[in-house]
C-alpha positions as CSV (number, residue, x, y, z in Angstrom):
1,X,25.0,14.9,1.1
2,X,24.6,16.5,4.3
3,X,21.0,16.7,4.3
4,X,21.0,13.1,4.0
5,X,23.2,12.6,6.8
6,X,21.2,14.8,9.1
7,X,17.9,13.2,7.7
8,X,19.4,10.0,8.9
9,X,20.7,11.2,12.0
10,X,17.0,12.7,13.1
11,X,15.8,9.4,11.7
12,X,18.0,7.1,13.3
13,X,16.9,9.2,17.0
14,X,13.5,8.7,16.4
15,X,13.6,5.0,15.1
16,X,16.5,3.7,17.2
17,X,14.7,3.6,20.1
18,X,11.6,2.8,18.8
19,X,13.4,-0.7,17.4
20,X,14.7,-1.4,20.9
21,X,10.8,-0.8,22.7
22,X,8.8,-2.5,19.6
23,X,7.3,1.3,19.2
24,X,5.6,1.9,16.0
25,X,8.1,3.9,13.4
26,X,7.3,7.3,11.4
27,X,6.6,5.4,7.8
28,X,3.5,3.3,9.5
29,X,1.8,6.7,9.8
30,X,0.7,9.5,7.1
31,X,2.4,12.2,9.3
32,X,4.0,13.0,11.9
33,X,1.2,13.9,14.5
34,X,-0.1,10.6,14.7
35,X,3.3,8.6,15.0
36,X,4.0,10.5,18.1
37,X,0.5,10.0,19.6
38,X,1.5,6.0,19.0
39,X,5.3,6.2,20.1
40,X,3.6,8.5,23.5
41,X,0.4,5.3,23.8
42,X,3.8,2.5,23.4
43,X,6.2,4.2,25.6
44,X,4.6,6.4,28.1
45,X,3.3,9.8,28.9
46,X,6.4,10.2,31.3
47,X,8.9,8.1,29.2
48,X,8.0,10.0,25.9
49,X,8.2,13.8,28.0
50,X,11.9,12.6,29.1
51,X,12.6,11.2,25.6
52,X,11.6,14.3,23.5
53,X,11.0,17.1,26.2
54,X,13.5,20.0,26.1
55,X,12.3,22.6,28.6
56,X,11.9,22.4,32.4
57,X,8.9,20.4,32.5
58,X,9.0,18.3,29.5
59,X,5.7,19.6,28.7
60,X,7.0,20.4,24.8
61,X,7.7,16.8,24.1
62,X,4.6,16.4,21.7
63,X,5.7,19.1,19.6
64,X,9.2,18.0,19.6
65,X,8.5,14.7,18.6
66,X,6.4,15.8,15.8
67,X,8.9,18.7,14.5
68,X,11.4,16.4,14.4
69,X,9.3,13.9,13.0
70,X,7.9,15.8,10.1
71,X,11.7,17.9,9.4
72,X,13.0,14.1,9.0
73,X,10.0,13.2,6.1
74,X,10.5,16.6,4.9
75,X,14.6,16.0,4.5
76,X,13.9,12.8,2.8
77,X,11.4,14.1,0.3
78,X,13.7,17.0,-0.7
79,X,16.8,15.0,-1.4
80,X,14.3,12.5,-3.2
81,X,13.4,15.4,-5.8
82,X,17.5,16.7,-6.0
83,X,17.9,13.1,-6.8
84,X,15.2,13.1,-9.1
85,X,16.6,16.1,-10.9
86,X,20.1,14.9,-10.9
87,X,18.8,11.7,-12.8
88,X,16.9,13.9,-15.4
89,X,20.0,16.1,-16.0
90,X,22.4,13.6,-16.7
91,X,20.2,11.4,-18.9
92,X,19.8,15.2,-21.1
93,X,23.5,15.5,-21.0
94,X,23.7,11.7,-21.6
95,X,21.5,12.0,-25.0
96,X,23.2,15.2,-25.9
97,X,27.2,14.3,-26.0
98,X,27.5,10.4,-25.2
99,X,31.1,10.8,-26.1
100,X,31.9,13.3,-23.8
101,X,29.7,12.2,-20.8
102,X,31.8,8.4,-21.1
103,X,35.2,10.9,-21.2
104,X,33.8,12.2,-17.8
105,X,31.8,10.1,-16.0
106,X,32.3,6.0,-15.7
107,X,28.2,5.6,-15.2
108,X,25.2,7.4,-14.8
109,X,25.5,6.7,-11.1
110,X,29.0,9.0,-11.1
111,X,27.0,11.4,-12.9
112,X,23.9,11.6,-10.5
113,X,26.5,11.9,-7.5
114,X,28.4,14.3,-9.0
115,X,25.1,16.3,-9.9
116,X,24.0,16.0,-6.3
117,X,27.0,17.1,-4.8
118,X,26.9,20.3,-6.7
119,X,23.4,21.6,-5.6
120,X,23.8,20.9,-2.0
């Protein structure tokens, strides 16, 4: 659960702006690299170095942007296999005890949050 709040935190810094200045937004582009050239061509070479820059002379923006660009995909893939994983293990425990899993859980959806909540 809190990867998927920080995934949608860095997410929500990188598209949030982007929404307000019509820039392009990270799942137009295959990775990361090339949705920071675009969001740097829309906004600006100086806009994007105060945007994303952290050091002295904002020169580190472009790898900023894409770090935080490619942590954000990477976030979303790995809670998209712990969900996928959740799923699988309570359709087994589904199958195996129906009875019990009812007792338990109200729906599969209770299960799969319950299973998620568990690995993080």
């Amino acid at each position: 659960m809190r990867r998927l709040l920080v995934s949608a935190v860095l997410v929500g810094v990188i598209v949030a702006p982007s929404a307000l200045a019509a820039d392009p937004t990270p799942a137009d582009f295959k990775n990361a690299a090339k949705y920071c050239k675009a969001v740097r061509e829309s906004k600006g070479v100086e806009a994007f170095e105060s945007l994303y820059g952290t050091n002295t002379n904002k020169k580190n923006a472009y790898g900023k942007c894409v770090s935080k660009a490619a942590n954000a995909k990477a976030e979303a893939r790995e809670d998209a296999s712990e969900t996928k994983a959740a799923v699988a293990a309570c359709k087994k425990q589904k199958a195996d005890d129906a009875a019990t899993f009812a007792q338990k859980y109200k729906n599969l959806g209770q299960c799969i949050k319950a299973g998620k909540t568990n690995t993080d």
